[in-house]
N, C-alpha and C positions, 0 to 999 in steps of 0.2 A: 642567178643562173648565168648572165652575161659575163659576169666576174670569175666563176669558175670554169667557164667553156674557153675563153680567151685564153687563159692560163693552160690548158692540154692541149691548146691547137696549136701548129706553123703555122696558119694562115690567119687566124683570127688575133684581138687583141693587137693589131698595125702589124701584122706578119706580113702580110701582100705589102704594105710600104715596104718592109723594111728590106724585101725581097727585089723591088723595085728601085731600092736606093743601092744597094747592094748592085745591081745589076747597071749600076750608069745614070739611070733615068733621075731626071732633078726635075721635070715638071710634068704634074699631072693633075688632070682632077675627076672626083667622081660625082656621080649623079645616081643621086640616092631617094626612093622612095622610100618614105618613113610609116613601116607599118607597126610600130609602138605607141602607147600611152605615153610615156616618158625617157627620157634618156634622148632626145632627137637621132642626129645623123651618126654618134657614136653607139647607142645601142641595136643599130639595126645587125643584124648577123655578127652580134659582137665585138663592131669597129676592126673589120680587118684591111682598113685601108689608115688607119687612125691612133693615135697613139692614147695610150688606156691610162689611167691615173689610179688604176687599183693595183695592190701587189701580191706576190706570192703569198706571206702571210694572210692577207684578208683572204684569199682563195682556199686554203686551207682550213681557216677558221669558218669559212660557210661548210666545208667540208666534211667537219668535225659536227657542226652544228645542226647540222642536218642528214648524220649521219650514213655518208653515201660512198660508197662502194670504194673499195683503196684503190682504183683505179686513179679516182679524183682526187688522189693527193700528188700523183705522179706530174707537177707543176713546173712549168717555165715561167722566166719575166718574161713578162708582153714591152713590146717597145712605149717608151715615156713621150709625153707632152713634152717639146722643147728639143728634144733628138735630131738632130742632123736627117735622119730617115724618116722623121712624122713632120713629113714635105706635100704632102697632096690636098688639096685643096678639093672643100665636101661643098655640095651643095642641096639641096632637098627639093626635087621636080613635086615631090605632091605627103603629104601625111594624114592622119585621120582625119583632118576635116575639110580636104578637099573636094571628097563626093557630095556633103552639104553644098560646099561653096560653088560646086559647078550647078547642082540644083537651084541656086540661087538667081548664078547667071545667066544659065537658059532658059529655066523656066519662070521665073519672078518669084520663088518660095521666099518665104519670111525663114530665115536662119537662125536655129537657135543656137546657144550659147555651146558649142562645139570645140574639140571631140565629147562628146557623150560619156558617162562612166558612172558606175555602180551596179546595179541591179537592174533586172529586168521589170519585175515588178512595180522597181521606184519609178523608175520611167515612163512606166504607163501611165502611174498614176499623176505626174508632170503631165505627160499628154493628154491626157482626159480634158484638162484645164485649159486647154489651148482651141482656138477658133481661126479658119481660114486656111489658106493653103501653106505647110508648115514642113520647115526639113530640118531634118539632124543629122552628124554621124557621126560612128567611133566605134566601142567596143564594151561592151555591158556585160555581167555578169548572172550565169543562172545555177543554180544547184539541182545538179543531176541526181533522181532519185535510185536507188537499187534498184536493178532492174527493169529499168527505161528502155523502152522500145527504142530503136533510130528516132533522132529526131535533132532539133539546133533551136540555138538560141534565139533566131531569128525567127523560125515558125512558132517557140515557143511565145515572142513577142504578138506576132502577128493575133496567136487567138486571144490573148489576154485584150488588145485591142479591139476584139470582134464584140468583146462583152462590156466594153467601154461605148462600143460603136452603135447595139443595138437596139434597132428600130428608126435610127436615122435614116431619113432619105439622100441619098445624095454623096454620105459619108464614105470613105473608103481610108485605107492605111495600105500601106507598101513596107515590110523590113526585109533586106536583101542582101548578102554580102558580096562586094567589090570583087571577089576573086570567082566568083559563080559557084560559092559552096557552100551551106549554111550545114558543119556540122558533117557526121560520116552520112550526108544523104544526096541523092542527085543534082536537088534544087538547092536555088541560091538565096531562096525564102519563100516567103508567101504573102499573097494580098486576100485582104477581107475588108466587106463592108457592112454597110447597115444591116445586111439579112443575113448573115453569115450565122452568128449565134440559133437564132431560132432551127433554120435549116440543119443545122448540125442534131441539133434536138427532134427536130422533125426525122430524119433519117435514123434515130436510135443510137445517136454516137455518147450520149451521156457526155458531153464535153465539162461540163462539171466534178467528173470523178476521173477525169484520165488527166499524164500530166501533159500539159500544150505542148511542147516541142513535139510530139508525136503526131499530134494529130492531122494535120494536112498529109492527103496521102490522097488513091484514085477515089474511096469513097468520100472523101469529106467536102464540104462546102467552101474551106479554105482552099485560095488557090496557089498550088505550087508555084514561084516564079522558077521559069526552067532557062536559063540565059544561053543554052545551045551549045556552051562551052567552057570550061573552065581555065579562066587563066592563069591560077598559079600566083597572079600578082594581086596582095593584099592590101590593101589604103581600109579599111576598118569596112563598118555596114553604113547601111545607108536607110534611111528613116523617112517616108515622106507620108505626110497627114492632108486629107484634104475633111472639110467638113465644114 
């Protein structure tokens, strides 16, 4: 995606450098939040301060490959590594596993091996296996079913944890996203603990036959975390296990 967005933009793909070098300016630098898995400071909004080492043909051939609209063949070169214009100097203020590591700092959580990634399901099943006050984060994947109610990955985490968590006393889970959004829903996750499962069941919600992303809502036992505000700024989810 970052290969073929760069290639139809001015600004992406080192367009803002090259705009910038173009314009006088020989020093500058930027200060980048890395809300990717992979690619660091170059794939964040498709390096448009950066110079791209992919080229029009490869941007074509994802093009062709994936069949997408002739729009995405209408391609530019992005400025190169080594250019006189890919002059700006990147730096990275925070990326997916920053939300762990400040968990770590202020509150003394044990930090696992971060950013997080694969499945939701796999994850839980890691955490199950884990004792004591415990953080993660990053960005995991869920398979949305046909016709899913609103719901996110993150509430979806949280009940799959409520039936890992039940009948412990004491126990609780937190999965939250950084930007105050889990998913097209108000909340930025949800927290459950030891009674969460039963109560769900006591109230008639059949949490067994519905899929979890859905379920935290005003009837459920799951609790919405509602962060008051959404910032827009992503650094991944954030995971915290006590028990």
């Amino acid at each position: 995606m970052n290969c073929v967005r760069a290639h139809l933009s001015r600004l992406k793909g080192g367009g803002i450098a090259r705009a910038l070098h173009a314009a006088g300016v020989s020093r500058a630098r930027a200060l980048v939040a890395v809300d990717v898995p992979v690619g660091g400071v170059r794939a964040v909004s498709s390096g448009p301060a950066i110079g791209d080492p992919t080229t029009c043909a490869d941007a074509l051939a994802l093009a062709r490959k994936y069949a997408l609209p002739q729009a995405a063949t209408r391609v530019r070169e992005t400025l190169k590594p080594g250019n006189p214009a890919d002059f700006i100097e990147h730096e990275a203020i925070c990326d997916l596993r920053s939300p762990a590591q400040e968990a770590t700092r202020r509150a003394g959580a044990r930090m696992l091996d971060s950013p997080v990634r694969g499945t939701v399901e796999t994850f839980a099943e890691a955490l199950a296996r884990e004792r004591g006050f415990i953080c993660a984060s990053g960005e995991l994947e869920v398979r949305v079913p046909s016709g899913a109610p609103p719901g996110g990955r993150d509430q979806h985490l949280a009940l799959l944890m409520a039936l890992k968590l039940r009948g412990e006393p004491g126990a609780a889970f937190l999965a939250a996203g950084t930007d105050g959004r889990d998913g097209p829903t108000a909340a930025a996750g949800a927290m459950v603990d030891g009674s969460t499962w039963d109560e769900a069941e006591r109230r008639g919600l059949q949490p067994r036959e519905r899929w979890p992303g859905s379920m935290p809502a005003a009837s459920s036992p799951a609790r919405a975390a509602d962060p008051g505000r959404h910032t827009g700024a992503h650094a991944g989810d954030l995971f915290l296990l006590r028990r």
